[in-house]
C-alpha positions as CSV (number, residue, x, y, z in Angstrom):
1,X,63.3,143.1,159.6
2,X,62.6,140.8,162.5
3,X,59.4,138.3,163.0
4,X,58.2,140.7,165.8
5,X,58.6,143.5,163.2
6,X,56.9,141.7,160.4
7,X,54.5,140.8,163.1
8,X,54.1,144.9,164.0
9,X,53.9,145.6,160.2
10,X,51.0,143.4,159.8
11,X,47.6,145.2,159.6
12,X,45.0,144.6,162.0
13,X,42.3,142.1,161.2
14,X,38.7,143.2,159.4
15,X,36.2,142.3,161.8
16,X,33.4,141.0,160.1
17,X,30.0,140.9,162.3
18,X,26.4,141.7,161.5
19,X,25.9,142.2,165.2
20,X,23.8,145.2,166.0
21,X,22.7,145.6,162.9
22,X,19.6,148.3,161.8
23,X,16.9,146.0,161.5
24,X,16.4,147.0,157.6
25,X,20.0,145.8,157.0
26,X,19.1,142.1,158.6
27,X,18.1,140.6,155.2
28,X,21.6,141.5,153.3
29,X,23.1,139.9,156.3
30,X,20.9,137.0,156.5
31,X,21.1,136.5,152.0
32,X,25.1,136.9,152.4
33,X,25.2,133.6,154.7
34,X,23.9,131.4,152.0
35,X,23.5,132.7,148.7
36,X,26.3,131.3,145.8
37,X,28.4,132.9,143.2
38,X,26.1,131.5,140.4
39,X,23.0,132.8,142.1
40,X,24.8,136.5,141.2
41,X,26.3,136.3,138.1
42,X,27.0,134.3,134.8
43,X,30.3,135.5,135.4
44,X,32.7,133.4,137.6
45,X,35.9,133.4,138.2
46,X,38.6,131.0,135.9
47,X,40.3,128.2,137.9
48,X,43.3,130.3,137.4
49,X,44.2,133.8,136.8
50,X,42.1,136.7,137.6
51,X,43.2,139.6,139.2
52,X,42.0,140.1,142.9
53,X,40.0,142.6,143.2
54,X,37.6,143.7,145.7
55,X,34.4,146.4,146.2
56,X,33.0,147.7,149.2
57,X,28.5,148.1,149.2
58,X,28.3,150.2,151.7
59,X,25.1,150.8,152.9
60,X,23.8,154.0,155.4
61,X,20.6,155.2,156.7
62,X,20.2,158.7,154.6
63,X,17.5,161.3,154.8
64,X,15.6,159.4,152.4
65,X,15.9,155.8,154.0
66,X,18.7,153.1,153.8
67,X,20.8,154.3,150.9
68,X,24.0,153.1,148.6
69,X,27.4,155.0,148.2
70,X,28.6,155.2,144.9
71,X,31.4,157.1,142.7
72,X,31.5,157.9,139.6
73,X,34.9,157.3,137.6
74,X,36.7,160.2,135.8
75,X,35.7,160.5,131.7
76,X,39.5,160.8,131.7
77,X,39.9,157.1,132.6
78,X,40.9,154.4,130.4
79,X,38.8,151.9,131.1
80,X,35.4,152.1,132.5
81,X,35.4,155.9,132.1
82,X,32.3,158.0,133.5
83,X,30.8,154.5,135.0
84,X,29.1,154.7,138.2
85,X,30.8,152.0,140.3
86,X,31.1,151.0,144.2
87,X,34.0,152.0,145.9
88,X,37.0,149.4,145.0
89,X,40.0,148.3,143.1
90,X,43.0,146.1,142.8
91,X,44.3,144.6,145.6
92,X,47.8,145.6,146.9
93,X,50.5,143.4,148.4
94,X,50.2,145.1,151.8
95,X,46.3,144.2,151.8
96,X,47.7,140.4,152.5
97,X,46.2,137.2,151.3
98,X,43.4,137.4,148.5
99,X,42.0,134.3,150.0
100,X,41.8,135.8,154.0
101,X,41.7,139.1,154.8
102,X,43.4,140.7,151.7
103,X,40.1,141.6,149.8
104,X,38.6,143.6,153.1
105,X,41.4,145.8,153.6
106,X,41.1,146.5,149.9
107,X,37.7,147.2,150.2
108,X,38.0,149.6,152.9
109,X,41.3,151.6,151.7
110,X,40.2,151.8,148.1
111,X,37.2,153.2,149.7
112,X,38.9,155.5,151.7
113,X,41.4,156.8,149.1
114,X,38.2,157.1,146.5
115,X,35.9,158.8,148.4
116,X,38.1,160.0,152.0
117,X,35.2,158.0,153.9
118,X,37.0,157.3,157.3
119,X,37.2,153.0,157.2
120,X,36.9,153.3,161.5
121,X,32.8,154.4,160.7
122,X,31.6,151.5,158.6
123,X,31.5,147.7,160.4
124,X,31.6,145.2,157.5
125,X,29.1,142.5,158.4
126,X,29.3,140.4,155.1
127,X,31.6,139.0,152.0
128,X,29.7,137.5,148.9
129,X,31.3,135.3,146.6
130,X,34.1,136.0,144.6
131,X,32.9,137.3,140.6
132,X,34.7,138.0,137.4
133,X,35.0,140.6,135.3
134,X,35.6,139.4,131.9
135,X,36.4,142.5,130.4
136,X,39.2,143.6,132.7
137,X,39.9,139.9,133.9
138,X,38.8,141.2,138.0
139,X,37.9,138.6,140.6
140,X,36.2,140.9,142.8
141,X,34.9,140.4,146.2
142,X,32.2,142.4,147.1
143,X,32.4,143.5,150.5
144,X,29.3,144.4,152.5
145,X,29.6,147.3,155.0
146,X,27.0,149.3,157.2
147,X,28.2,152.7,157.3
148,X,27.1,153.3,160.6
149,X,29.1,156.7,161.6
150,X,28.9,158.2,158.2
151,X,31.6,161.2,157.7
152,X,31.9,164.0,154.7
153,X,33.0,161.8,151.2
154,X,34.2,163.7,147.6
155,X,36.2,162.6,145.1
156,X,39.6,162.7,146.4
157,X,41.5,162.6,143.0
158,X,39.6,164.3,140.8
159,X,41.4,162.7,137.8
160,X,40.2,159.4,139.4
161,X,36.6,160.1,140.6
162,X,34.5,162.4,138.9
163,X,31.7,162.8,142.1
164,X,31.0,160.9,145.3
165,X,27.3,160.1,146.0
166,X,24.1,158.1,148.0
167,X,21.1,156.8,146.0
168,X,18.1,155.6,148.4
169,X,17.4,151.9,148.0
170,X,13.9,153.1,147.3
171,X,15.1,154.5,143.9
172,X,16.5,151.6,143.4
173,X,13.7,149.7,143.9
174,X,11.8,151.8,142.1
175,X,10.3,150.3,138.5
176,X,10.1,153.2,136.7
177,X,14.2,153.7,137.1
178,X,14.6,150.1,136.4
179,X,15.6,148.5,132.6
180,X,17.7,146.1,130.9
181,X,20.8,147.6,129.5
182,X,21.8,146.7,125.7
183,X,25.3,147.0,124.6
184,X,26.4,146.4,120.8
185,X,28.7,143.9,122.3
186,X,25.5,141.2,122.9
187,X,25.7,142.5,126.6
188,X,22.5,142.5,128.3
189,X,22.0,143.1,131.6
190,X,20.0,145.3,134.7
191,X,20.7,148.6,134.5
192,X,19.4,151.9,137.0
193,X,18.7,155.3,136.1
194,X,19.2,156.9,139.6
195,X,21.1,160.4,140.6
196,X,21.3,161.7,137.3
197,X,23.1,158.7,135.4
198,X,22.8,155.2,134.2
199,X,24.4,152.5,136.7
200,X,25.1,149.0,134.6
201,X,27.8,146.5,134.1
202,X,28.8,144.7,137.1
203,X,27.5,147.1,139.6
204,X,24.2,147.1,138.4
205,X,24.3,143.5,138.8
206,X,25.2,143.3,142.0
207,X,22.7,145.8,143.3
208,X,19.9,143.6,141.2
209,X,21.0,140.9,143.0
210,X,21.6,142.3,146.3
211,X,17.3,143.6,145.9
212,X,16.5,140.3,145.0
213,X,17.8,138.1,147.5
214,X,17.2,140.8,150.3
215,X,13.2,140.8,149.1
216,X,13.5,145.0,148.7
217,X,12.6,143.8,144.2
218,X,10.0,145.2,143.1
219,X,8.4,143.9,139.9
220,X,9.9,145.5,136.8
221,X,9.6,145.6,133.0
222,X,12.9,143.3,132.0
223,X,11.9,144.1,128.3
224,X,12.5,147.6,128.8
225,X,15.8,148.5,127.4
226,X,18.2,151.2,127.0
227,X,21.2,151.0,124.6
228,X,24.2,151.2,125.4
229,X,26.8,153.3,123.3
230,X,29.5,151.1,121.6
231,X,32.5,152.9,123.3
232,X,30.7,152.4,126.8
């Protein structure tokens, strides 16, 4: 292969901009500018290893007001089974550098082989800092997209993704369908019960996070928990 063909072979840049952006958005945008890795998560990644990983939070504007996209793993899965999770995964060689632009390509294809969202309708306007998860040794990059040409999602290997679905930020939001999750483990951490399931683990803690800093946190019983099975 040439230079000019490695040059041709090269995918096209991310754009990321939070220009004309729904007002509602604006405070995701504005948080992503300045808030730090330890202002997430007690989870950061090791000075070395880790696997790059990366998530797109994409957000629309639904019937019911700004809304989430989320998918909800197979039961058939090894790890994480039946989990609610943002759209994501590994990253692949052909995404590029981890450090550059590697972790918003991932973003976008994973979300686009997940859920068959077409990646030309959502403008990412955001990265926040790289987390870890311990259990699966993932530094993942959660990628912040506005959705803002929405087209038909569903799972598109069922023995992947169980279901493809919104949940309004107001649910979200919402107290009564907020709690602390409680696994055996000594795991404790924000948990949702939105769209008929329980969203927890590093998800959950993004989306916490994400309310906080974005001021949409409402005030919530923390010492409200619901345990968490041993297997989960």
């Amino acid at each position: 292969m040439t230079s000019r063909d490695a040059r041709r072979a090269e995918p096209p840049p991310v754009r990321v901009s939070a220009e004309g952006l729904p007002g509602w958005l604006q405070p995701v945008a504005d948080a992503a500018g300045t808030v730090r890795a330890g202002q997430l998560s007690r989870f950061l990644p090791p000075p070395h290893g880790g696997r790059p990983a990366a998530v797109l939070v994409l957000f629309g504007a639904g019937p019911r007001g700004p809304e989430l996209l989320l998918l909800e793993r197979a039961t058939s899965l090894r790890a994480h089974a039946g989990q609610p999770s943002f759209p994501g995964g590994a990253l692949d060689p052909e995404d590029g550098d981890p450090a550059g632009q590697g972790p918003l390509r991932a973003a976008l294809r994973e979300a686009e082989e997940e859920t068959g969202l077409d990646p030309a309708g959502v403008r990412v306007f955001g990265v926040l800092p790289q987390l870890y998860i311990p259990v699966s040794d993932f530094t993942v990059t959660p990628v912040l997209g506005w959705w803002h040409t929405p087209t038909p999602v569903a799972p598109v290997d069922p023995a992947e993704t169980a279901r493809v679905f919104t949940v309004p930020v107001a649910e979200l939001a919402d107290p009564a369908r907020r709690a602390s999750a409680v696994h055996p483990s000594g795991y404790r951490g924000a948990c949702f019960q939105v769209a008929g399931t329980l969203v927890w683990g590093f998800t959950a803690g993004v989306i916490d996070r994400i309310l906080h800093f974005a001021g949409w946190e409402l005030p919530w019983d923390e010492e409200r928990e619901i345990p968490l099975d041993a297997g989960a």
